[in-house]
MARVEX-146651 format. One record per residue (C-alpha): residue number from 1; residue in one letter; x negated, y negated, z negated. Coordinates in steps of 0.25 Angstrom, whole numbers. Each point is the difference from the previous one (the first is absolute). Example, Ala and Ser with C-alpha at 12.3 -4.5 7.8 and 13.67 -1.06 7.14 Angstrom:
2
+-----+------+-------+-------+-------+
|  nr | rest |    c1 |    c2 |    c3 |
+-----+------+-------+-------+-------+
|   1 |    a |   -49 |    18 |   -31 |
|   2 |    s |    -6 |   -14 |     2 |
+-----+------+-------+-------+-------+
end
This chain:
281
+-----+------+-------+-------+-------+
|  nr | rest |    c1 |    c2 |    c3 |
+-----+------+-------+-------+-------+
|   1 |    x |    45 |    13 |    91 |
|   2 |    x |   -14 |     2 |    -6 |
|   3 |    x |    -3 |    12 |    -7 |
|   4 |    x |    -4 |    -2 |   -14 |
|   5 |    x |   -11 |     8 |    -9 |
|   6 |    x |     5 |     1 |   -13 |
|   7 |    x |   -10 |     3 |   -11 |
|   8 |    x |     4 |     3 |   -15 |
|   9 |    x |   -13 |     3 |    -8 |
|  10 |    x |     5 |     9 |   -14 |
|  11 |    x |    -7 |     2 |   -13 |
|  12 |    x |     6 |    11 |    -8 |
|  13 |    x |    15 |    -7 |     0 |
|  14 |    x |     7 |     9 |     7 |
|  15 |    x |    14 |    -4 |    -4 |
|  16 |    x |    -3 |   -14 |     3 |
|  17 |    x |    -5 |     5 |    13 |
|  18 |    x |    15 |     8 |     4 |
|  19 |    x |     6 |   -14 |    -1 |
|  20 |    x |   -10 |    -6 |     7 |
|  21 |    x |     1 |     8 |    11 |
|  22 |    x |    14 |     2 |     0 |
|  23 |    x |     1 |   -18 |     2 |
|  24 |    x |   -11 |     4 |    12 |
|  25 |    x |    10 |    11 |     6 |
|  26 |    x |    12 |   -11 |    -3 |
|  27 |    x |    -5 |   -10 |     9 |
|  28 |    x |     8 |    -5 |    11 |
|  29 |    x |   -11 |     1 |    11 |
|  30 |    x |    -6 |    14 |    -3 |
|  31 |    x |   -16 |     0 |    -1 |
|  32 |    x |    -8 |     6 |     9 |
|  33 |    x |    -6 |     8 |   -11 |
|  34 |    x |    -4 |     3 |   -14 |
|  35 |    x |   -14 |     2 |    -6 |
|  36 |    x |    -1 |     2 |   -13 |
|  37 |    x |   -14 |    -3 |    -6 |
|  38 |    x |    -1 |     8 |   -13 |
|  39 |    x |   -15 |    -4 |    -8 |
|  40 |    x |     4 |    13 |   -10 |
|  41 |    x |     1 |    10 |     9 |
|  42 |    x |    10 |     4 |    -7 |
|  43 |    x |     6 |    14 |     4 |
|  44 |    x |    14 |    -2 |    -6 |
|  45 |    x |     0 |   -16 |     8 |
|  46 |    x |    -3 |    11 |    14 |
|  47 |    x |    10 |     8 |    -2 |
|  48 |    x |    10 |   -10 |    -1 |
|  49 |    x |    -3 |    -8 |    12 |
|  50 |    x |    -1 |    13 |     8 |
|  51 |    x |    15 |     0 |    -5 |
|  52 |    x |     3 |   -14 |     5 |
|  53 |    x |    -7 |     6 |    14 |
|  54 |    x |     9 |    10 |     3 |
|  55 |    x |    12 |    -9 |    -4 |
|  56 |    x |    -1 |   -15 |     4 |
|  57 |    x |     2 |    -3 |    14 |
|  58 |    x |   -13 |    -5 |     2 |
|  59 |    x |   -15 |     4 |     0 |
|  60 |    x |    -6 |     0 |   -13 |
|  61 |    x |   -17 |     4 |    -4 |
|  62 |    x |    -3 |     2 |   -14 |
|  63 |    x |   -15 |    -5 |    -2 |
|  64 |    x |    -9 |     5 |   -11 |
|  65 |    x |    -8 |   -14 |    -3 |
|  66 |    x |    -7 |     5 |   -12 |
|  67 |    x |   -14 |     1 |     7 |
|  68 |    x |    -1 |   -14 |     5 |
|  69 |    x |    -9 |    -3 |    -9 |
|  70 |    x |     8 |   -12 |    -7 |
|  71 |    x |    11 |     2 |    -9 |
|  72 |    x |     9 |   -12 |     4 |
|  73 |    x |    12 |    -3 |     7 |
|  74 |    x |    -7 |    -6 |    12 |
|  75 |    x |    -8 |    11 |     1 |
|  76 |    x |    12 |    10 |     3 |
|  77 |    x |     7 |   -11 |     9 |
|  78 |    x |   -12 |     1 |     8 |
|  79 |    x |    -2 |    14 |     1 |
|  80 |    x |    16 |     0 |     5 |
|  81 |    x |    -2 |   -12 |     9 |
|  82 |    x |   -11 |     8 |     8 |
|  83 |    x |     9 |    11 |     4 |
|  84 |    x |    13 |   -10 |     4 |
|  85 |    x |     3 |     0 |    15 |
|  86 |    x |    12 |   -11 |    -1 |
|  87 |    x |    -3 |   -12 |     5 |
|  88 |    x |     5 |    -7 |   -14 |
|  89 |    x |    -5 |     3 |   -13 |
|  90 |    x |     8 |    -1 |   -12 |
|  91 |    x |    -4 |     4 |   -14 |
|  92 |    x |    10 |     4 |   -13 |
|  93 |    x |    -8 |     3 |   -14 |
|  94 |    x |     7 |    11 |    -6 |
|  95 |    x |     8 |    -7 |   -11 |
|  96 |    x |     6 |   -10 |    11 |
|  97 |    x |    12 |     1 |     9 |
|  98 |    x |     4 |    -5 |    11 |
|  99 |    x |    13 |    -7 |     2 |
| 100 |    x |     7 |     7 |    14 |
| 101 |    x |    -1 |   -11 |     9 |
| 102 |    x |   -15 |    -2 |    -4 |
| 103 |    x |    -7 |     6 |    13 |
| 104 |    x |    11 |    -7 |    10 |
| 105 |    x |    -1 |   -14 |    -8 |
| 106 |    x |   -15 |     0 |     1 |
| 107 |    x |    -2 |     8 |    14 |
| 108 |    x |     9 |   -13 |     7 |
| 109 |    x |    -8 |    -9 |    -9 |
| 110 |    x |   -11 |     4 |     9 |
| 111 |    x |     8 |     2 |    13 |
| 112 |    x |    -6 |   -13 |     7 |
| 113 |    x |   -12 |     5 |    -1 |
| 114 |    x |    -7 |   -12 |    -5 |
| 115 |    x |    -3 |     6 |   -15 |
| 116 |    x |    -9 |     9 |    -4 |
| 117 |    x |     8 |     3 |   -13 |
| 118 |    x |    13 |    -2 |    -7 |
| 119 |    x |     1 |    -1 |   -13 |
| 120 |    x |    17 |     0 |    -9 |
| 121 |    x |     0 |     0 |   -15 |
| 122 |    x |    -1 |     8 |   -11 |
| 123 |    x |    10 |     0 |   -11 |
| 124 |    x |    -4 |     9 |   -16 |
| 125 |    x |    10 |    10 |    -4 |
| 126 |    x |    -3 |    -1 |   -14 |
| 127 |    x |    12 |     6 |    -7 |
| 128 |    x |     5 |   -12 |    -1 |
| 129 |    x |   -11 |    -8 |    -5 |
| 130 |    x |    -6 |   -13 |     7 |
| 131 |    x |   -12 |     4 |     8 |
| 132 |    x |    -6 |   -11 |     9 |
| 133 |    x |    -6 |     3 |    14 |
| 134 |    x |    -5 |   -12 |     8 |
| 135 |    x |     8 |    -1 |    15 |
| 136 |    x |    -9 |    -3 |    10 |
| 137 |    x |     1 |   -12 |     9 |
| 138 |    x |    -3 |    -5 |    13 |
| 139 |    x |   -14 |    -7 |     2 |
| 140 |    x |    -9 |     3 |    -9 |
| 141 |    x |   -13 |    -2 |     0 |
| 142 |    x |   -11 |     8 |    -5 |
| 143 |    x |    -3 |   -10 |   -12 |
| 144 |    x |    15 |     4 |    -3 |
| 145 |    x |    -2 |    13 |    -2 |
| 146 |    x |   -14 |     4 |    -4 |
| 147 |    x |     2 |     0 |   -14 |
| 148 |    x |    19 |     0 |    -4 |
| 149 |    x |     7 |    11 |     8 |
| 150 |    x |     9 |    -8 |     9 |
| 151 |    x |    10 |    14 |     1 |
| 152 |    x |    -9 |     7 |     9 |
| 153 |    x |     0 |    17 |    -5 |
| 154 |    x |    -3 |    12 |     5 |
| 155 |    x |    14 |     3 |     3 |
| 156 |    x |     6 |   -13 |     6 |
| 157 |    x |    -8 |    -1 |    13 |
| 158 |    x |     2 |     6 |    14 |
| 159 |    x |   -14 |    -2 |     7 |
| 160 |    x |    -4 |     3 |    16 |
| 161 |    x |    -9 |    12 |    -1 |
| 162 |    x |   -10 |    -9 |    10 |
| 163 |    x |     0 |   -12 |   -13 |
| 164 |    x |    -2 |    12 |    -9 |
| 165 |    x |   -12 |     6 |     7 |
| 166 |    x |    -7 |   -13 |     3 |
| 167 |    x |     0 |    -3 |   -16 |
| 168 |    x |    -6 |    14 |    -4 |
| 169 |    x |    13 |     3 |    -9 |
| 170 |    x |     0 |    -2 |   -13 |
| 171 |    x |   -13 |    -1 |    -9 |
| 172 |    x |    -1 |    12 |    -7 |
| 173 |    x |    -9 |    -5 |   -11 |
| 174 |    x |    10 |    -9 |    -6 |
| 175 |    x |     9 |     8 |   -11 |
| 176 |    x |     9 |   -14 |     0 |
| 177 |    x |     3 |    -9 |     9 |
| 178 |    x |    -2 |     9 |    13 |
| 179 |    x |    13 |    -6 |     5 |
| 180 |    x |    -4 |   -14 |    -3 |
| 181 |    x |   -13 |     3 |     5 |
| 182 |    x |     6 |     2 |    12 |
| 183 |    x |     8 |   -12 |     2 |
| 184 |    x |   -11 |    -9 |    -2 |
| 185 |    x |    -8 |     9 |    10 |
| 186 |    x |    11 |    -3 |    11 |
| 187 |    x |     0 |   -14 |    -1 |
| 188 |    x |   -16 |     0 |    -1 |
| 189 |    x |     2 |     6 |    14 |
| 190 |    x |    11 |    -7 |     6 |
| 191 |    x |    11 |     8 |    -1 |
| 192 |    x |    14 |    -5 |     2 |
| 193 |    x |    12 |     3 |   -10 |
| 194 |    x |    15 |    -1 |    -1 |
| 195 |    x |     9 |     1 |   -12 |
| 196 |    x |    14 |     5 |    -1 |
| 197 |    x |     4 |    -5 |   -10 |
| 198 |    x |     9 |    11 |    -6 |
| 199 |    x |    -2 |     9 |   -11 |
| 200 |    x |    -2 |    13 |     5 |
| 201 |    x |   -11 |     7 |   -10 |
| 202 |    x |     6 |     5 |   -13 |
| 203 |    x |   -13 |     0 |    -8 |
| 204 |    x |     2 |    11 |   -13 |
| 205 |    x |    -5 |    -4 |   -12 |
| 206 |    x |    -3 |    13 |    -9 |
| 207 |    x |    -6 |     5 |   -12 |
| 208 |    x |   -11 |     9 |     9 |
| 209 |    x |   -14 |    -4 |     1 |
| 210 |    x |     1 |   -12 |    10 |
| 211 |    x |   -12 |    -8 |     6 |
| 212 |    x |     4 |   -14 |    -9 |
| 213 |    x |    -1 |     7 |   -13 |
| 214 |    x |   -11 |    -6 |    -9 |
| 215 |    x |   -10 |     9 |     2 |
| 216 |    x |   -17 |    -3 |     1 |
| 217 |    x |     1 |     6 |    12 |
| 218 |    x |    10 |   -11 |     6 |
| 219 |    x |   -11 |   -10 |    -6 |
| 220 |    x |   -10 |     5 |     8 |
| 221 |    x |    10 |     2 |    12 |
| 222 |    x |     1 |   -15 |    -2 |
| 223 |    x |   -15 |    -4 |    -3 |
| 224 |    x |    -2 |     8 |    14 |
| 225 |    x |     9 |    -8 |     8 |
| 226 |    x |    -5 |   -15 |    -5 |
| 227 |    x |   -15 |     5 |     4 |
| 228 |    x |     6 |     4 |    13 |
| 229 |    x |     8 |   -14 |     3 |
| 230 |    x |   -10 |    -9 |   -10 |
| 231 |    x |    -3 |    -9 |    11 |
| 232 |    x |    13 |    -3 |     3 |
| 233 |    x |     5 |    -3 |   -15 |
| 234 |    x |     3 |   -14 |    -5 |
| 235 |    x |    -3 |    -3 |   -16 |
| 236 |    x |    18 |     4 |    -2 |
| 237 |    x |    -4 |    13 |     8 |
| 238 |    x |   -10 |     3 |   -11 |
| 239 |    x |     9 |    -5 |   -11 |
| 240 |    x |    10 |     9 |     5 |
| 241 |    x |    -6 |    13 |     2 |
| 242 |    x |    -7 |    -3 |   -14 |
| 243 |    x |    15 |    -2 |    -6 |
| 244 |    x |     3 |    13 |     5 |
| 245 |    x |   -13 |     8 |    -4 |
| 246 |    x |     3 |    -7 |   -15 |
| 247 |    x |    14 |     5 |     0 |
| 248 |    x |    -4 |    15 |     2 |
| 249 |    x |   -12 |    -1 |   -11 |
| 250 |    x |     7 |    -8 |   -10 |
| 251 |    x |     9 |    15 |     2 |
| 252 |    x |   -13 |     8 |     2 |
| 253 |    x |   -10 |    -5 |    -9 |
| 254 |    x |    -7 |     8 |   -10 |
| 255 |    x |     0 |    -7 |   -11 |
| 256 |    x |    10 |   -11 |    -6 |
| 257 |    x |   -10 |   -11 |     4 |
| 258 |    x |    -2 |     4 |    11 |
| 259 |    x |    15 |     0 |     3 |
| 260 |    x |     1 |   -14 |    -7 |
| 261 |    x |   -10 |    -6 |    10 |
| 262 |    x |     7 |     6 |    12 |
| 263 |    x |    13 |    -9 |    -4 |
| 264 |    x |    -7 |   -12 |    -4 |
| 265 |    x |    -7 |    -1 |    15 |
| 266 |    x |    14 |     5 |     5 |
| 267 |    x |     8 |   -11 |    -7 |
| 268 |    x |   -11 |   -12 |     4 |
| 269 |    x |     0 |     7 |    16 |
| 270 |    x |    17 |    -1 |     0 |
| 271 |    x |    -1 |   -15 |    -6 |
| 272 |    x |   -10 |    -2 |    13 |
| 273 |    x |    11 |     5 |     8 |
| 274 |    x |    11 |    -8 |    -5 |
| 275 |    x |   -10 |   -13 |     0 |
| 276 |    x |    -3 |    -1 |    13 |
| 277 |    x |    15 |     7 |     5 |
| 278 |    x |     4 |   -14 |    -6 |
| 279 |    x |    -9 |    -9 |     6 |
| 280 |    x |     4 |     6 |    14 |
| 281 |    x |    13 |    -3 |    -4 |
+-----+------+-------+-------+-------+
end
């Protein structure tokens, strides 16, 4: 059995973080070891992951990732990733959980040794609300994922540490889209992938500050993106990161024309989408 890495990087949730970690020390195949990557430094976050040293029944680091220089979640993935010994990598955000099977499930998924990832899916505990999340599928291209995320998160992959190395982690620049970023990155490379298709990432939904808020900042997280990938964007690419850069601002904007312009583009981008979505049809 391969020993897995797990990395779980935290930003001031630190009861989302118990149950987080408590999914980690519930799985059936036990990880090699826990680093928790923490980009506040907090003192309290320390304390408590000191606590979950002394009890769970495996190694566990707690990480100060508050001087990397980058305030993103990529950023303290990495700074965990660099110290992992396991021959896995595996990553949870800290308002994810894993279901109990979710190391087993995927470690076997990579037991042949043909793959340099698996990837299961990821379903939204929303409280009972409907919460899409896209479940990834087998043989996709870059073109396929470069601009819609096809399922592919932070915490829904296990990764060869080697596959990890070669593609320089995750990009610490981007603010959004790291994980997407990624994806695109690995097939850009070569990389081979598997999915179980399973469910076995609860993905929380909660009222906390949480990277798809409507906020300038995820605006320019996504204007940071499309510079980074522009020559690998069609027209619809464009079309649709402008859709979502007009669905923050018509929230955002300053003032009520503002805000007005915002949904006209938004509402003549989506009839785009639905016009060509037809003639594919």
């Amino acid at each position: 059995m391969p020993e897995v890495s797990c990395v779980v990087p935290t930003h001031g949730r630190d009861d989302l973080l118990t149950e987080a970690v408590a999914s980690i020390a519930a799985q059936r195949s036990a990880p090699a070891e826990l680093i928790v990557t923490d980009d506040l430094g907090s003192p309290v976050t320390r304390v408590l992951v000191e606590r979950w040293a002394v009890d769970l029944p495996f190694p566990v680091r707690y990480v100060d990732a508050s001087g990397t220089g980058w305030r993103s979640a990529g950023a303290s993935r990495n700074a965990g990733a660099a110290l992992a010994t396991g021959d896995l990598m595996a990553f949870l955000d800290d308002d994810d959980v894993w279901e109990p099977e979710y190391l087993t499930s995927l470690i076997a998924a990579l037991g042949a040794g043909t793959c340099d990832f698996a990837v299961g899916w990821t379903e939204a505990d929303a409280g009972g609300g409907v919460y899409h999340i896209a479940r990834m599928k087998a043989g996709l291209q870059v073109a396929d994922v470069v601009a819609r995320n096809p399922g592919f998160v932070g915490s829904n992959f296990v990764m060869t540490r080697d596959a990890f190395v070669r593609l320089g982690g995750f990009d610490p620049a981007l603010t959004v889209a790291n994980d997407k970023d990624l994806l695109v990155r690995a097939l850009q490379h070569g990389l081979r992938y598997t999915v179980v298709p399973q469910v076995l990432v609860r993905n929380r939904i909660h009222t906390g500050p949480q990277l798809t808020d409507k906020t300038e900042r995820r605006v320019r997280g996504i204007e940071t993106y499309m510079a980074k990938h522009s020559p690998l964007l069609s027209g619809q690419d464009r079309r649709y990161f402008r859709a979502q850069i007009s669905s923050i601002r018509r929230v955002t904007g300053q003032t009520r024309l503002a805000r007005w312009r915002s949904t006209a583009a938004l509402a003549r981008d989506r009839a785009t989408f639905n016009l060509v979505d037809a003639v594919k049809r």
